[in-house]
C-alpha positions as a Markdown table, in Angstrom:
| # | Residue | x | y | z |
|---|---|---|---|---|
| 1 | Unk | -35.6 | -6.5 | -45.5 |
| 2 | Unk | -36.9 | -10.0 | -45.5 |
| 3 | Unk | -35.3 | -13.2 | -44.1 |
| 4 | Unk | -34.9 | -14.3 | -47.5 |
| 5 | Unk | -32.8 | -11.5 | -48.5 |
| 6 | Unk | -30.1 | -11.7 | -46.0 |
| 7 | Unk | -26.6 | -12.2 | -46.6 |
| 8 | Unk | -24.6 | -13.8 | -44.0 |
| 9 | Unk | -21.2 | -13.8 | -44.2 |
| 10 | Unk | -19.2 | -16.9 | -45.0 |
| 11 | Unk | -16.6 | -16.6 | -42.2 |
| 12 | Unk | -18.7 | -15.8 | -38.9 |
| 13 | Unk | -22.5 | -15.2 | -38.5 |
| 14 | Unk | -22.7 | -11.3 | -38.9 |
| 15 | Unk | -25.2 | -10.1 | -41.6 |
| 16 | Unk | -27.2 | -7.6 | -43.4 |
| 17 | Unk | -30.3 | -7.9 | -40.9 |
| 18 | Unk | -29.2 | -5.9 | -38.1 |
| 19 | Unk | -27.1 | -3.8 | -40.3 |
| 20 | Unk | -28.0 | -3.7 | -44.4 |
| 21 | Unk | -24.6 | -1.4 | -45.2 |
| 22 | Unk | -22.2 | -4.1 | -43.8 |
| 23 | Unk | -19.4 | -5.0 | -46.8 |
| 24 | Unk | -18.0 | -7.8 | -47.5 |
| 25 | Unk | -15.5 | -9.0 | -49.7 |
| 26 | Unk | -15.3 | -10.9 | -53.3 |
| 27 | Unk | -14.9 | -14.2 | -50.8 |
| 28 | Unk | -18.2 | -13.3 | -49.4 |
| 29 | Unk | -16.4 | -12.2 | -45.8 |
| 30 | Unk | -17.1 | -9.5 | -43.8 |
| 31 | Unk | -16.1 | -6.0 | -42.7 |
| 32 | Unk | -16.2 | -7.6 | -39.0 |
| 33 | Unk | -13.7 | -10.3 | -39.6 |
| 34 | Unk | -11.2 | -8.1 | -41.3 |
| 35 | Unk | -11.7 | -5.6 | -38.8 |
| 36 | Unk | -11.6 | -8.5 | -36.1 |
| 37 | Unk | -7.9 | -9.3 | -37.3 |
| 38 | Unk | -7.1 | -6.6 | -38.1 |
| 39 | Unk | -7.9 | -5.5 | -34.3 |
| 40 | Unk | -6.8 | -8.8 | -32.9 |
| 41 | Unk | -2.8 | -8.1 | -33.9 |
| 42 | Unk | -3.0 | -4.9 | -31.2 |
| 43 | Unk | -5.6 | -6.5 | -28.1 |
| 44 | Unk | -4.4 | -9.8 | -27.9 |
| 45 | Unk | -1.3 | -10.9 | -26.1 |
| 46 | Unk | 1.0 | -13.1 | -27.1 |
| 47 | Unk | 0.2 | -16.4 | -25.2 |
| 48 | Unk | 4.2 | -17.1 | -24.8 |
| 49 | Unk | 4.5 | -13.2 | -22.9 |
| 50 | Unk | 0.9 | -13.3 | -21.3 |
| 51 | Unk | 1.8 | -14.9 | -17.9 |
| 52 | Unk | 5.1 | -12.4 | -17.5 |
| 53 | Unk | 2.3 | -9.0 | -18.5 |
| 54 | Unk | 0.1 | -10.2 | -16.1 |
| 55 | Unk | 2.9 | -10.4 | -13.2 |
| 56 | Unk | 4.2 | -6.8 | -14.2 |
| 57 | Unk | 0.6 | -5.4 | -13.6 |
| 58 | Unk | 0.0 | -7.3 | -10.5 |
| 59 | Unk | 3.2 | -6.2 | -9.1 |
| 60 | Unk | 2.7 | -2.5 | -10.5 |
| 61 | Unk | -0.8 | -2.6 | -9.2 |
| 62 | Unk | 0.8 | -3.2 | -5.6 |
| 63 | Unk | 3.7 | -0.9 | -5.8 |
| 64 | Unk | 0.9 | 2.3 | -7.0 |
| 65 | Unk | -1.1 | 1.0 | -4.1 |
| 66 | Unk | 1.1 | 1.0 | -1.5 |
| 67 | Unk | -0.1 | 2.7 | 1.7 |
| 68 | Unk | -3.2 | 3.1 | 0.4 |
| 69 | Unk | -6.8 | 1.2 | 1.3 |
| 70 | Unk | -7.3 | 0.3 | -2.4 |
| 71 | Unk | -4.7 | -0.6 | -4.8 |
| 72 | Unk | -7.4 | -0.8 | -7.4 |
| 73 | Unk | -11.3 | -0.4 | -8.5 |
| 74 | Unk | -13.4 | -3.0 | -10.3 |
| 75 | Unk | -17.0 | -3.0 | -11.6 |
| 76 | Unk | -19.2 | -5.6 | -10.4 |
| 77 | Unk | -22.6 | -6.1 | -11.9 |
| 78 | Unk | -23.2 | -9.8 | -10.9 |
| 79 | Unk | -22.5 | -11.8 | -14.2 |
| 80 | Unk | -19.8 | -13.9 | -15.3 |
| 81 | Unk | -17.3 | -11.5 | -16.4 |
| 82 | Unk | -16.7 | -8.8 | -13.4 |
| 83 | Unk | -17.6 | -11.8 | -10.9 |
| 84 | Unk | -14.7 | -13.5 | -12.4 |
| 85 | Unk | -11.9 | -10.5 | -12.3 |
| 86 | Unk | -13.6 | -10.2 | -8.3 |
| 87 | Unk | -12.2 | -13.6 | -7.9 |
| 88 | Unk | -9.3 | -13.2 | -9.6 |
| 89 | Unk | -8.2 | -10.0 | -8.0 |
| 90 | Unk | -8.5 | -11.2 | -4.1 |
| 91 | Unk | -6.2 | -14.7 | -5.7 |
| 92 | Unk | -3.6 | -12.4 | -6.6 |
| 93 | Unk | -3.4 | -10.5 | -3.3 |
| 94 | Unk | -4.8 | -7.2 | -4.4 |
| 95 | Unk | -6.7 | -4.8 | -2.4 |
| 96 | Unk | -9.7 | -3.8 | -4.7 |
| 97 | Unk | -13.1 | -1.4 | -3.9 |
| 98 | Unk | -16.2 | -2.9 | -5.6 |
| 99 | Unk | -18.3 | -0.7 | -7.1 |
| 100 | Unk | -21.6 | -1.1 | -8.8 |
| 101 | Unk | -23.8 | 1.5 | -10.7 |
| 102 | Unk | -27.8 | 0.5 | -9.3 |
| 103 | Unk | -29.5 | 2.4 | -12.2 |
| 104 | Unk | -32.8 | 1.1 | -11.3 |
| 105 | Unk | -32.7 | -2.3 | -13.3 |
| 106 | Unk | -31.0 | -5.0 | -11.4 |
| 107 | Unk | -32.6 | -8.6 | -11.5 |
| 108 | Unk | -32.9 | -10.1 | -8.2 |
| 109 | Unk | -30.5 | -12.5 | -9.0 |
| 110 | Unk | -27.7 | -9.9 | -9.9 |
| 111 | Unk | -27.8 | -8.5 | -6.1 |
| 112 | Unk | -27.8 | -12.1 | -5.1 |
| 113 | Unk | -24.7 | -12.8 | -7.3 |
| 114 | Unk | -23.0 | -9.3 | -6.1 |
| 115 | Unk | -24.0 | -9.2 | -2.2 |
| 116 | Unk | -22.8 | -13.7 | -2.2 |
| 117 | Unk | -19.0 | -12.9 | -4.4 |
| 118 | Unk | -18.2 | -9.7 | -2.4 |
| 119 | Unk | -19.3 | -11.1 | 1.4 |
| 120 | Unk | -17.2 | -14.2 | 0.7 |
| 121 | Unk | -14.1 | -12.8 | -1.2 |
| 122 | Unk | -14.3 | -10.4 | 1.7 |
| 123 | Unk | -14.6 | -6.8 | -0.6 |
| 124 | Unk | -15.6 | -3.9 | 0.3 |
| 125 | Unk | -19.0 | -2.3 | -2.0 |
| 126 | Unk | -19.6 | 1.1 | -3.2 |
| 127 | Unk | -23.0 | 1.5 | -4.9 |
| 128 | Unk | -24.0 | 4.6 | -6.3 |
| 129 | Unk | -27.4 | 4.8 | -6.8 |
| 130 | Unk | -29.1 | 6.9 | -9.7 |
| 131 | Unk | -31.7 | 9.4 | -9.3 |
| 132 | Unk | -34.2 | 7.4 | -10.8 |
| 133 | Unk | -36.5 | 10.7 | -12.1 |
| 134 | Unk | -33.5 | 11.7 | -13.8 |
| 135 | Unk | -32.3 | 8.7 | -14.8 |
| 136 | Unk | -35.5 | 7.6 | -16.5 |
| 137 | Unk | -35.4 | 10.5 | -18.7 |
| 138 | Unk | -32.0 | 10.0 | -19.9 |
| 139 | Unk | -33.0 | 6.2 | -20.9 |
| 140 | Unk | -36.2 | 7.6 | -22.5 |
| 141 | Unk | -34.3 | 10.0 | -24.4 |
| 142 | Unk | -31.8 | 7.5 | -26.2 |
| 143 | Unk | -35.1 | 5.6 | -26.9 |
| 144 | Unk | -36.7 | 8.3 | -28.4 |
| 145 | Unk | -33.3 | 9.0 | -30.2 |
| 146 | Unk | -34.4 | 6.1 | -31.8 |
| 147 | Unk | -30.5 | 4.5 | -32.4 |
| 148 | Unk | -29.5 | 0.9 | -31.5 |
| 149 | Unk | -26.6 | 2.2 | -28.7 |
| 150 | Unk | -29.9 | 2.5 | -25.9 |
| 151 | Unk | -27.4 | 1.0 | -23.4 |
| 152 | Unk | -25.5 | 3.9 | -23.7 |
| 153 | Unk | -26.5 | 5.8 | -20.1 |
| 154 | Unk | -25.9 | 3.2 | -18.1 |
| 155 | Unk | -22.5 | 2.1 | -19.6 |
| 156 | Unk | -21.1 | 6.0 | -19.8 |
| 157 | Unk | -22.0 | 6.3 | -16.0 |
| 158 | Unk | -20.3 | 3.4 | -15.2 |
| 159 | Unk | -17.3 | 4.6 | -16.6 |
| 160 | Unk | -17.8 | 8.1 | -15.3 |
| 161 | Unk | -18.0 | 7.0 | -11.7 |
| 162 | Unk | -15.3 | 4.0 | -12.1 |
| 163 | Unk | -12.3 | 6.8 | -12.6 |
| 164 | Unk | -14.4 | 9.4 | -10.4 |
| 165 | Unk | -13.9 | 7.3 | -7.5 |
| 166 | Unk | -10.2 | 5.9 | -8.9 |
| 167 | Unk | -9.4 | 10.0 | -8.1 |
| 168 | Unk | -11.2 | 10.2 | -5.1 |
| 169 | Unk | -9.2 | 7.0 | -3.3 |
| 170 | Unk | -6.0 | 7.8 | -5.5 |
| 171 | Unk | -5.8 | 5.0 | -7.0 |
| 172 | Unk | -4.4 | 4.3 | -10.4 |
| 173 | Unk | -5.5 | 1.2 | -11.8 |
| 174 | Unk | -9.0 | 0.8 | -12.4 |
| 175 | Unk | -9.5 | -3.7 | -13.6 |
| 176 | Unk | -11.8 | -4.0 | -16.5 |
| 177 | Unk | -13.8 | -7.1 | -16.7 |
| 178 | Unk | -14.3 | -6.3 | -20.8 |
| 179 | Unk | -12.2 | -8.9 | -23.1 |
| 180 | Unk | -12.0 | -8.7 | -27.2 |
| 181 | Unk | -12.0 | -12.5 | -27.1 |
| 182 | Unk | -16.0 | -11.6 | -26.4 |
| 183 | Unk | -16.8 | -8.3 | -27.9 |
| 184 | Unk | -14.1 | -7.9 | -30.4 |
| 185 | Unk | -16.6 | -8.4 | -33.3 |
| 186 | Unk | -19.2 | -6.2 | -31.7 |
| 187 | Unk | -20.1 | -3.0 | -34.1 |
| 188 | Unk | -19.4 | -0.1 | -33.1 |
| 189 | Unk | -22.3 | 1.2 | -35.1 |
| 190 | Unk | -24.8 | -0.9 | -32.3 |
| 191 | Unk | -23.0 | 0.8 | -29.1 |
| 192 | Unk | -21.1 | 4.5 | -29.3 |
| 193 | Unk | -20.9 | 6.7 | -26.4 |
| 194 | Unk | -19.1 | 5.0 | -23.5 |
| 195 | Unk | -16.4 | 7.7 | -23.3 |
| 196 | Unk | -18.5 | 10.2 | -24.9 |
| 197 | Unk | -21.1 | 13.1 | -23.0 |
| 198 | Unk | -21.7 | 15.5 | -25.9 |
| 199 | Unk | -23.3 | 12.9 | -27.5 |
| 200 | Unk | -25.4 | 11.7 | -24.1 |
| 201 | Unk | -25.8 | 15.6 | -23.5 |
| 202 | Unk | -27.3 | 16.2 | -27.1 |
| 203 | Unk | -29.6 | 13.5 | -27.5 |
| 204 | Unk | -31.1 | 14.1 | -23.5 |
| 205 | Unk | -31.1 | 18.0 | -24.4 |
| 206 | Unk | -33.3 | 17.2 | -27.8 |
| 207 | Unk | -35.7 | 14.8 | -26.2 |
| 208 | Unk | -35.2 | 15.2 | -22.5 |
| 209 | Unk | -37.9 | 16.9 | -20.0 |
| 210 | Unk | -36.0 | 17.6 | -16.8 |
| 211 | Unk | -32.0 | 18.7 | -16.4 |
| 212 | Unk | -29.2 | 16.3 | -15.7 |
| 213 | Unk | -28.2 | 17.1 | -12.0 |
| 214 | Unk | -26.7 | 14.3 | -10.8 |
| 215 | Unk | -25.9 | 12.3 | -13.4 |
| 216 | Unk | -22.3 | 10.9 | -13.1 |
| 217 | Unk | -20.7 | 11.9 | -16.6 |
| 218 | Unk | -17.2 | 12.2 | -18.7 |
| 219 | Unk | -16.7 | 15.0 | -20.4 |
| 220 | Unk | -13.6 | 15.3 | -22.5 |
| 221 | Unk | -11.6 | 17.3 | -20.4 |
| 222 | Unk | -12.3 | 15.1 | -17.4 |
| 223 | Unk | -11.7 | 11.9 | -19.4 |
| 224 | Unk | -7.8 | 13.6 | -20.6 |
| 225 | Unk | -7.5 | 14.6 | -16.9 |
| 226 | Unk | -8.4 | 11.3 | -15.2 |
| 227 | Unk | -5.8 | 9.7 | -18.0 |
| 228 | Unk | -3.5 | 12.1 | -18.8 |
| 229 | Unk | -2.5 | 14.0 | -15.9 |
| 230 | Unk | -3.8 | 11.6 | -13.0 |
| 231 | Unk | -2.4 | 8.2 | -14.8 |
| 232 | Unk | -5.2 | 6.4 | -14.1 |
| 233 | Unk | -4.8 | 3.2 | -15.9 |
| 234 | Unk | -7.8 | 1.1 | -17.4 |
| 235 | Unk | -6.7 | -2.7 | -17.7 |
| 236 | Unk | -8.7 | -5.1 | -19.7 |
| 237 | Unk | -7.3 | -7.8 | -17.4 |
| 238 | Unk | -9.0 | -10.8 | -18.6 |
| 239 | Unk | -6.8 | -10.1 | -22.2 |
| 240 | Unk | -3.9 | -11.3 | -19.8 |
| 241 | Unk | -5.1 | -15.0 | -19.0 |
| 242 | Unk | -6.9 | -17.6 | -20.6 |
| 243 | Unk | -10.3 | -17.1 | -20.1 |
| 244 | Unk | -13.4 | -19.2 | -21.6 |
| 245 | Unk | -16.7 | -18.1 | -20.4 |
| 246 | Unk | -18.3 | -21.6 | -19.4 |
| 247 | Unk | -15.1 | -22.4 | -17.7 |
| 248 | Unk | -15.6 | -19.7 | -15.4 |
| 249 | Unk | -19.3 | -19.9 | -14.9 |
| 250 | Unk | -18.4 | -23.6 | -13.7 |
| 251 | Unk | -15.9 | -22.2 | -11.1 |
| 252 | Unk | -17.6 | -19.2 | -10.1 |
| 253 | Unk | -20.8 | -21.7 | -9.2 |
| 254 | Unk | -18.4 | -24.3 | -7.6 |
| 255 | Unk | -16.2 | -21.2 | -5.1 |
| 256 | Unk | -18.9 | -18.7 | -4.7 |
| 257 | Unk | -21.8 | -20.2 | -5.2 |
| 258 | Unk | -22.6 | -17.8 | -8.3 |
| 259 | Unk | -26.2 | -18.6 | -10.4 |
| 260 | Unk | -26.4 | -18.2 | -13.9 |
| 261 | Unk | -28.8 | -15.6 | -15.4 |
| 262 | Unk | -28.7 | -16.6 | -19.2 |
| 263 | Unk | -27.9 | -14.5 | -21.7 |
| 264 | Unk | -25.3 | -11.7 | -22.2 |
| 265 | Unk | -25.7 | -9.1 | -19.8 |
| 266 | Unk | -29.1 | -10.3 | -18.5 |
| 267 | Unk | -28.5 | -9.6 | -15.4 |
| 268 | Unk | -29.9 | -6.1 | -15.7 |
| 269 | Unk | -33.8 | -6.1 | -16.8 |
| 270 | Unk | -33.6 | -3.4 | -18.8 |
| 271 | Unk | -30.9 | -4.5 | -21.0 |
| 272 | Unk | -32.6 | -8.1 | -21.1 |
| 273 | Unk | -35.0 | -6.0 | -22.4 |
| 274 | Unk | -33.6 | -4.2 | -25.1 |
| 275 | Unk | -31.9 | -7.1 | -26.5 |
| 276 | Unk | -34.8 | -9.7 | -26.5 |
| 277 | Unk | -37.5 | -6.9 | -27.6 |
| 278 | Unk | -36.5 | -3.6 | -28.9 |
| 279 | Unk | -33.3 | -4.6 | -30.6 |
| 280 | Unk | -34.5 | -7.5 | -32.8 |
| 281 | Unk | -37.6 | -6.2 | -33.7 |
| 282 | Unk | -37.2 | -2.5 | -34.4 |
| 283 | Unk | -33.0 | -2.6 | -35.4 |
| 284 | Unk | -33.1 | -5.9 | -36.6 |
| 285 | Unk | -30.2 | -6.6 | -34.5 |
| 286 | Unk | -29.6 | -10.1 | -32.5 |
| 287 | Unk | -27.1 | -9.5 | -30.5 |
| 288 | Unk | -25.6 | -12.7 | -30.3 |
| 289 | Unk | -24.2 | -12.9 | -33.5 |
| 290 | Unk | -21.1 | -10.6 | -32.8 |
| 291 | Unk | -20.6 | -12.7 | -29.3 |
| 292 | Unk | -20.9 | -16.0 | -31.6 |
| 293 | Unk | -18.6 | -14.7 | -34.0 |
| 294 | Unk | -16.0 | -14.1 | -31.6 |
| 295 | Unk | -15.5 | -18.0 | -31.1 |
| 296 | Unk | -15.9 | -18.6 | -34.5 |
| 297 | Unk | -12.9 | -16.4 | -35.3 |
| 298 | Unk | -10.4 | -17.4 | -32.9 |
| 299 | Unk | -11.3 | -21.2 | -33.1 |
| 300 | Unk | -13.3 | -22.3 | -30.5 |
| 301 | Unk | -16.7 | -22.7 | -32.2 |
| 302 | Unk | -17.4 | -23.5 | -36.0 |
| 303 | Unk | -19.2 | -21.8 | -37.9 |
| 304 | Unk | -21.8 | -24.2 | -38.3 |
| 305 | Unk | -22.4 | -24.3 | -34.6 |
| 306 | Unk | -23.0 | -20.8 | -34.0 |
| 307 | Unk | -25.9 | -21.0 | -36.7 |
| 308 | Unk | -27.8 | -23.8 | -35.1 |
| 309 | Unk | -27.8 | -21.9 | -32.0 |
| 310 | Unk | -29.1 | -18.6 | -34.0 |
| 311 | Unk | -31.6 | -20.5 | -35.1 |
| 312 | Unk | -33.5 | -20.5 | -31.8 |
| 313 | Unk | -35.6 | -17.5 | -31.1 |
| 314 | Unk | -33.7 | -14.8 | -28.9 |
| 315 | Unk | -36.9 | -15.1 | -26.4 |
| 316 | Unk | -40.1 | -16.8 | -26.9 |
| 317 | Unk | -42.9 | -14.2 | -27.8 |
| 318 | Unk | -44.7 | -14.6 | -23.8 |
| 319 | Unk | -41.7 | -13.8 | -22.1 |
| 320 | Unk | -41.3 | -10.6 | -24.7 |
| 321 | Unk | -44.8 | -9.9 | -23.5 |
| 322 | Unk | -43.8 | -10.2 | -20.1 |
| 323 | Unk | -41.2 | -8.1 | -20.0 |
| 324 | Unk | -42.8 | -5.8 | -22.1 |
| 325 | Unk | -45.9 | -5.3 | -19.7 |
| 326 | Unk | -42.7 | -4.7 | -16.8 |
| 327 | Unk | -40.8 | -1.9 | -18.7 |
| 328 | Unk | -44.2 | 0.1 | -20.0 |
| 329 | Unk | -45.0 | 0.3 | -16.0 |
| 330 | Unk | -41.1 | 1.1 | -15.0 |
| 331 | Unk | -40.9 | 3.7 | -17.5 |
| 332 | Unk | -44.0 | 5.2 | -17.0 |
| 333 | Unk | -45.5 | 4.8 | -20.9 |
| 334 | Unk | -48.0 | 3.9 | -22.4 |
| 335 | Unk | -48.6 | 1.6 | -24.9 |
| 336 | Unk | -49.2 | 3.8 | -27.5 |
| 337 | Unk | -45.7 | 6.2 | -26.8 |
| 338 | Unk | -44.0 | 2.6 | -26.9 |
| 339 | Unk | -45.3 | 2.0 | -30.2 |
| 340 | Unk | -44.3 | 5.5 | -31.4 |
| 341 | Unk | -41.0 | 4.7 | -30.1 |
| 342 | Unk | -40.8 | 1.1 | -32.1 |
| 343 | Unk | -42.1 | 2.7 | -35.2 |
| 344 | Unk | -40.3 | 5.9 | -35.6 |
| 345 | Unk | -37.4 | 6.0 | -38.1 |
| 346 | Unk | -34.1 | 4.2 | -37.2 |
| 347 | Unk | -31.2 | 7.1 | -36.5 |
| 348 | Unk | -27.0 | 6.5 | -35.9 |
| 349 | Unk | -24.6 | 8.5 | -33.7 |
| 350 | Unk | -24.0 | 10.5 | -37.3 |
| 351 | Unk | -27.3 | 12.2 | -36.5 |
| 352 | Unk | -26.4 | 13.6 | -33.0 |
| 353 | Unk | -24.1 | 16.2 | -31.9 |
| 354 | Unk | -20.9 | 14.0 | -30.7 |
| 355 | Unk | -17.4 | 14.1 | -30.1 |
| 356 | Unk | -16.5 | 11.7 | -32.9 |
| 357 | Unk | -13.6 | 12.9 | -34.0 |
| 358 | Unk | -12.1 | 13.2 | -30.8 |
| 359 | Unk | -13.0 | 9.6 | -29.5 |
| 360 | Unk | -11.5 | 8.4 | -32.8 |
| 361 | Unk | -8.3 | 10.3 | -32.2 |
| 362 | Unk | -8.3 | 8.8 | -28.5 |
| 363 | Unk | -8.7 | 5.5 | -30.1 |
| 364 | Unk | -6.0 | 5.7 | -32.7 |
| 365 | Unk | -3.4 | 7.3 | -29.8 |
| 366 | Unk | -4.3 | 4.2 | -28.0 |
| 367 | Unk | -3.7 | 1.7 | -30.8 |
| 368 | Unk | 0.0 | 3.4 | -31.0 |
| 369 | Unk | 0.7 | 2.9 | -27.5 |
| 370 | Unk | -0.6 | -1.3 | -27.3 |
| 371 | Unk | 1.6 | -1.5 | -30.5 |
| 372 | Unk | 4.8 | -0.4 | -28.5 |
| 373 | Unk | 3.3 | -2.5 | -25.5 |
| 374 | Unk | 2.7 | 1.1 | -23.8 |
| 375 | Unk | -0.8 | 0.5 | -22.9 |
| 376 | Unk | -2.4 | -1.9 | -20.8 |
| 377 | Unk | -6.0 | -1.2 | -21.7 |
């Protein structure tokens, strides 16, 4: 599909680049907004009952956590986001275990930002470190698997080893640094498999060369037993509070001393990667429309400014280069299985074995509970 046939919807920024079966309406607006609003009536709290949520978890946090050396577990990576709930957490007297997946990928700058937030919040770090053998072949699998969700090993593991090690410390509240005010209009199409290991499983067992040993996953069972039986809670905390992203880089830079990487996520190479190379040029997917959209839908950006700032390149073609030269000798690939890779036709999650249905029920259950103000996730 060429530029010139793209049709951008009239509301946010979303379009029929990264994504030609996207519907829109007789107005011209998309599936996203709908779905955005649709979404937005069961994540987002009521400003006027924010403050008094917050204060019930705080307090509920503390009266779980009692006796114990953790009251609760938070990801850190080193950007804005789980830097910010790090802050947050120690502000309202909580007890929390850091824990960061190293799959490999970190930028310098991330380890800086981790080691610099945790040493002066006074936190203490777990860091589980992949086997990188194994590790690699999972990543090369999904990209071989040739579907836009190549983040997808990395992000389940996280999750896998966030509510391992919630079980292993008994503790039941695990704080989320995710927030729909940034990644409510984020398709699910781009990004499935979080919760989901039959669908990591299949696509390593189709394309992978070595088995997974010690690869930290979820399967359903142990996802319903972590939840269900355990009560570990997952709390999007940042849901609870105002929160505006340049806000908190400016305070997280001021307190901690915190440096911006630029860019969503770019604090991990390989992702940096993915979106400034592979997902642009073989998905046609930039993924900063759905994080411009976002702002766009909740008031805090027009419409007209998110498209001036899509209209500079994601990454100027030597630093794609760059990278590019970086990931070929990480991986271990040549230039040639990298263009087989880039060329081969694009695949969904429909085309892999999955637990679809399942997640999907999981997802609906949930959307009952945050009706009823049941679930704090």
């Amino acid at each position: 599909m060429g530029n010139s046939d793209v049709v951008i919807c009239k509301q946010c920024v979303m379009d029929t680049l990264g994504r030609s079966e996207i519907v829109f309406d007789d107005n011209g607006v998309c599936e996203y907004c709908e779905q955005y609003r649709e979404k937005e009536k069961i994540r987002m709290i009521d400003e006027a009952n924010r403050d008094e949520l917050l204060q019930k978890i705080i307090q509920s946090i503390k009266v779980r956590g009692k006796r114990k050396k953790y009251d609760c577990i938070i990801g850190v990576s080193g950007g804005t986001d789980s830097t910010y709930v790090a802050l947050k957490v120690k502000e309202w007297g909580l007890r929390p275990l850091a824990v960061h997946l190293d799959n490999g990928w970190n930028s310098e700058l991330a380890v800086e930002n981790i080691e610099k937030t945790l040493d002066q919040l006074d936190i203490d770090l777990y860091t589980h470190v992949v086997d990188w053998r194994e590790f690699r072949d999972i990543q090369l699998s999904f990209l071989k698997a040739s579907t836009p969700d190549i983040e997808i090993p990395t992000d389940h593991a996280i999750n896998a080893i966030l509510l391992q090690l919630a079980g292993k410390f008994g503790v039941k509240y695990v704080i989320s640094g995710s927030n729909y005010n940034d990644e409510g209009a984020f398709p699910e199409a781009w990004a499935y498999g979080h919760l989901d290991f039959k669908y990591v499983k299949g696509i390593h067992k189709k394309f992978g060369t070595i088995p997974i040993k010690t690869y930290p996953y979820l399967t359903a069972s142990k996802l319903l037993y972590k939840i269900g039986i355990k009560r570990i809670k997952v709390v999007a905390i940042l849901n609870y509070m105002h929160f505006n992203k340049q806000e908190a880089r400016a305070l997280l830079t001021s307190k901690l001393g915190w440096r911006d990487y630029g860019g969503k996520h770019n604090e991990s190479i390989y992702t940096k990667f993915v979106q400034e190379y592979i997902l642009p040029i073989k998905f046609g997917i930039d993924v900063r429309k759905p994080y411009l959209s976002a702002p766009i839908l909740r008031g805090q950006m027009t419409r007209d400014e998110a498209l001036d700032q899509l209209k500079e390149s994601i990454a100027t073609e030597k630093s794609r280069q760059e990278q590019k030269i970086y990931f070929l000798k990480k991986m271990g690939i040549s230039e040639q299985e990298f263009e087989a890779i880039m060329s081969a036709p694009r695949k969904t999650r429909f085309d892999y074995k999955s637990n679809l249905k399942f997640i999907a029920f999981l997802r609906k259950a949930l959307n009952f509970l945050r009706k009823r103000g049941l679930a704090t996730s």
